[in-house]
C-alpha positions in Angstrom: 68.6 104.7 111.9 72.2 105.2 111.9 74.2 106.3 108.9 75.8 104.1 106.7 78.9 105.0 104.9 79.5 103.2 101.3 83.3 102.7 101.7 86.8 100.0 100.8 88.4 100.3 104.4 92.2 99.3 105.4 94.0 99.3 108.0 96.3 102.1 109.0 98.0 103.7 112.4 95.5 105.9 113.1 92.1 104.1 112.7 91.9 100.7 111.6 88.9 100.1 109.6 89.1 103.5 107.9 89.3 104.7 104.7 91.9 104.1 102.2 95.2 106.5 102.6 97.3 107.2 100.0 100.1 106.1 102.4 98.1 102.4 102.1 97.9 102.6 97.9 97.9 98.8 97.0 99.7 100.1 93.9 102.4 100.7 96.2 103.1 97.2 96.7 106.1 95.1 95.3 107.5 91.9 95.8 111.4 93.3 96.1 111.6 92.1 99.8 110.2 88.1 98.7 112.5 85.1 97.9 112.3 84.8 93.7 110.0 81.7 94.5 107.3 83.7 95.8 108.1 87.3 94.2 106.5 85.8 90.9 103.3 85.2 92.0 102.5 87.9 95.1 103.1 90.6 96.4 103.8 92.2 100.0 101.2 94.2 101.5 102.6 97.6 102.6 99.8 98.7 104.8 100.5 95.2 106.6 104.0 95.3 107.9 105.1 95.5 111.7 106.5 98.4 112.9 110.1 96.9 112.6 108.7 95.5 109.2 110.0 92.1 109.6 106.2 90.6 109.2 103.4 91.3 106.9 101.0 89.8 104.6 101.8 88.6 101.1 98.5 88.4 98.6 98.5 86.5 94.9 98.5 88.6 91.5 95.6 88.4 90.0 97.1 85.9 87.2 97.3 83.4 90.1 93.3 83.7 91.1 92.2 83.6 87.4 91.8 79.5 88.0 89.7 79.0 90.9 91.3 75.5 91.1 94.6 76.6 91.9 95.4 76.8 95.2 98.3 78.6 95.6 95.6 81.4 95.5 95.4 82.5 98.9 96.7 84.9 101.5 99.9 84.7 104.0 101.3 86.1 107.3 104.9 86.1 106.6 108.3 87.0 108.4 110.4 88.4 105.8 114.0 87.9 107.6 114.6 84.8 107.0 111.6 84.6 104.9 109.0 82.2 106.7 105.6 81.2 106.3 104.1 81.8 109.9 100.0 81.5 108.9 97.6 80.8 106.1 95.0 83.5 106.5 92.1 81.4 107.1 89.4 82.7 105.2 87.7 81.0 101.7 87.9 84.6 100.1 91.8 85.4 99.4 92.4 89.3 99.0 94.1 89.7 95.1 95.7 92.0 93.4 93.2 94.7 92.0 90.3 92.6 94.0 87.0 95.0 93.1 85.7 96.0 96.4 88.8 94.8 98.5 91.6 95.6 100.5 94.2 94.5 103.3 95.8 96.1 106.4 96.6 95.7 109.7 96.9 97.2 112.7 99.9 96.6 115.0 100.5 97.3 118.9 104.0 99.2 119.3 105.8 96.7 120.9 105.0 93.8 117.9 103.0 91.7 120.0 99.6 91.8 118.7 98.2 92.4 115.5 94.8 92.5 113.6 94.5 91.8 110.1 91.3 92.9 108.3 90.6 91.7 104.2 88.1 94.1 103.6 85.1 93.3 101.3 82.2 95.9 99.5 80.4 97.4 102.3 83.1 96.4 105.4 85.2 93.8 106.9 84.9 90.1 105.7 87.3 88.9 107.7 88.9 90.1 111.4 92.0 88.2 112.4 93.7 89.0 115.9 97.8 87.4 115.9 100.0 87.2 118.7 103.4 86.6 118.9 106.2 86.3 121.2 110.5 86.5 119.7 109.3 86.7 116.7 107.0 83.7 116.9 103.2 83.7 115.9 101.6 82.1 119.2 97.9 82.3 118.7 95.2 83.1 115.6 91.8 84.2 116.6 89.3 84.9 113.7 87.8 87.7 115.8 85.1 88.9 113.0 83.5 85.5 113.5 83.7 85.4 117.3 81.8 89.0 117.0 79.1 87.3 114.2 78.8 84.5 116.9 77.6 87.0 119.3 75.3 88.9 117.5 73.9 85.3 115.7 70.9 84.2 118.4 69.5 88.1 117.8 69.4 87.2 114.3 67.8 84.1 114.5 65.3 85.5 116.3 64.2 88.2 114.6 63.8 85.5 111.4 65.0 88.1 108.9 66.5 87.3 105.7 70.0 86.2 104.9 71.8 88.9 103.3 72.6 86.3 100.1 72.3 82.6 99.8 75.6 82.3 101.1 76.2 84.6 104.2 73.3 85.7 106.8 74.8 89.1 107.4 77.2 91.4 107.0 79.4 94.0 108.7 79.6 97.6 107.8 82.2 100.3 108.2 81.0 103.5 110.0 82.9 106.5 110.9 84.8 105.2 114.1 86.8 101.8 114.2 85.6 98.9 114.4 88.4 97.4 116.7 91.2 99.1 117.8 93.8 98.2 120.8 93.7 99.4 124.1 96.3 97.9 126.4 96.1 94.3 126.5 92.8 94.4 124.9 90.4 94.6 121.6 88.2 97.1 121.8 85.0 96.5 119.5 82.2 98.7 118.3 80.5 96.6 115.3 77.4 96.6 113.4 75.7 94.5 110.9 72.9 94.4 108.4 71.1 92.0 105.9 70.4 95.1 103.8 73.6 97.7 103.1 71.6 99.7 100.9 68.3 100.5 103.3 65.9 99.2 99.9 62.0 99.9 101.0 59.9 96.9 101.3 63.0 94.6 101.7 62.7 92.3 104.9 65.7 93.3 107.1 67.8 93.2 110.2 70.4 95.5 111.7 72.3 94.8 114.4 75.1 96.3 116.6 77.7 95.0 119.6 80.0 96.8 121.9 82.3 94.2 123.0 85.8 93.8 124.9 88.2 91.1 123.6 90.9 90.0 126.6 93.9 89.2 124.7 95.9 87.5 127.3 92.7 85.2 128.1 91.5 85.0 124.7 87.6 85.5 125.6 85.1 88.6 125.5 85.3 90.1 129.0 82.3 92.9 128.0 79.4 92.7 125.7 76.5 94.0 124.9 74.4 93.6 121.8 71.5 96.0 120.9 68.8 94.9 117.9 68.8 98.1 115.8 65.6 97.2 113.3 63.8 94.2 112.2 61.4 94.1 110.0 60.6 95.5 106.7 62.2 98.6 105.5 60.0 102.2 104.9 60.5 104.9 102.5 62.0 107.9 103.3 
C-alpha cells in the first residue's frame, strides 16, 4: 500500500501540489493591486500570479461566504492591468479567506502561456484547472481534475466500492511528488485516488492510481494508464 501523506497543498515554482511555503502564506495576501469595487470583498492570491504578475486569482473574505445565498461568493481569474474578469473558476466549492483545509496556487509555464490552477481541499486537490492564453487573452479552460476522475471512473464502478461521502465517489490525494506538472507543451500527470483517506479497518474501499499525458495544443490525453491499487475491505495493521 502506498503511503499517504495528510497535507493542505499549493501551488508553487518548484512542485505544484506541494506543501505550503511560507513564500505562499495566504496571510500574505492583500487587495492593494484591486479596483476599490472589488478590494472590499477579496483578495488577490499571491501564490497565483504570472510570472510578469499581470494575472492571478482573486478569492472572497470570509464575510462574503458567511451567506451561502450570496453569490458574489466565488473565485476569479483576473488580469490586473487594466483590471479584467477573464474566468469564473468553475467549481461549486469557492476557495475563502481562512477556508479550514484549503488553499490556492498555480503553476505557470515561463513564457505566460499556460497555467494550472489547483483549490486544494483536506486530503488533496478538489479542483485542477489547466488555462491557456495568447496576448494576454485567456483562449481555453479545461477542468483537468475531472478529465483525470473521468478516467479512473469505469475502474471504480467496477470494483462497486463505496462512495467516499454522499456527495462525491472519490477523492484525490497528495503524495510526495506532483501531481501535474509541465513539461514542454504538455501536462504531465501522476494521480491517485481513494474512497478512504484514512486506511479505517473493516471499511469497504477503493484506491486507484493513473499516469497520464495531457496534449495542450490538442487538448486530449495522448498517454494513460490506470492501475487498480485495492478494492475491497480494509485489514489491520
Amino acid at each position: 500500500m502506498y503511503q499517504r501523506i495528510l497535507i493542505v497543498t499549493a501551488f508553487c515554482s518548484l512542485w505544484p501540489l506541494a506543501l505550503v511555503s511560507a513564500e505562499n502564506d495566504p496571510e500574505n495576501d492583500s487587495s492593494a493591486a484591486l479596483p476599490k469595487e472589488y478590494a472590499g470583498d477579496y483578495l488577490l492570491a499571491e501564490s497565483t500570479l504570472s510570472p510578469d504578475k499581470t494575472i492571478g486569482v482573486i478569492y472572497p473574505r470570509t464575510s462574503l461566504c458567511d451567506d451561502e445565498a450570496d453569490k458574489r461568493c466565488k473565485d476569479f481569474l483576473v488580469y490586473l492591468k487594466p483590471f479584467k474578469i477573464l474566468a469564473t473558476l468553475d467549481t461549486p466549492y469557492p476557495y475563502f479567506q481562512h477556508e479550514s483545509h484549503g488553499g490556492v496556487g498555480a503553476d505557470w509555464m515561463n513564457d505566460k502561456s499556460a497555467a494550472l490552477v489547483t483549490l486544494d481541499r483536506k486530503w488533496g486537490p478538489g479542483e485542477i484547472f489547466l488555462y491557456e492564453f495568447k496576448d494576454g487573452q485567456l483562449v481555453r479552460s479545461t477542468n483537468l481534475l475531472r478529465k483525470i476522475h473521468d478516467l479512473l471512473a469505469p475502474d471504480f464502478r467496477k470494483a462497486k466500492s463505496a462512495h467516499y461521502n454522499d456527495d462525491v465517489d472519490f477523492i484525490f490525494e497528495s503524495e510526495d511528488k506532483p501531481m501535474v506538472e509541465f513539461k514542454g507543451s504538455t501536462v504531465q500527470i501522476h494521480a491517485t485516488a481513494t474512497t478512504d483517506p484514512k486506511g479505517i479497518p473493516g471499511e469497504k474501499a477503493w484506491d486507484g492510481e493513473v499516469e497520464a499525458v495531457w496534449d495542450i495544443p490538442s487538448a486530449k490525453f495522448t498517454k494513460q494508464r490506470v492501475k487498480r491499487l485495492f478494492a475491497g475491505v480494509r485489514k489491520g495493521d
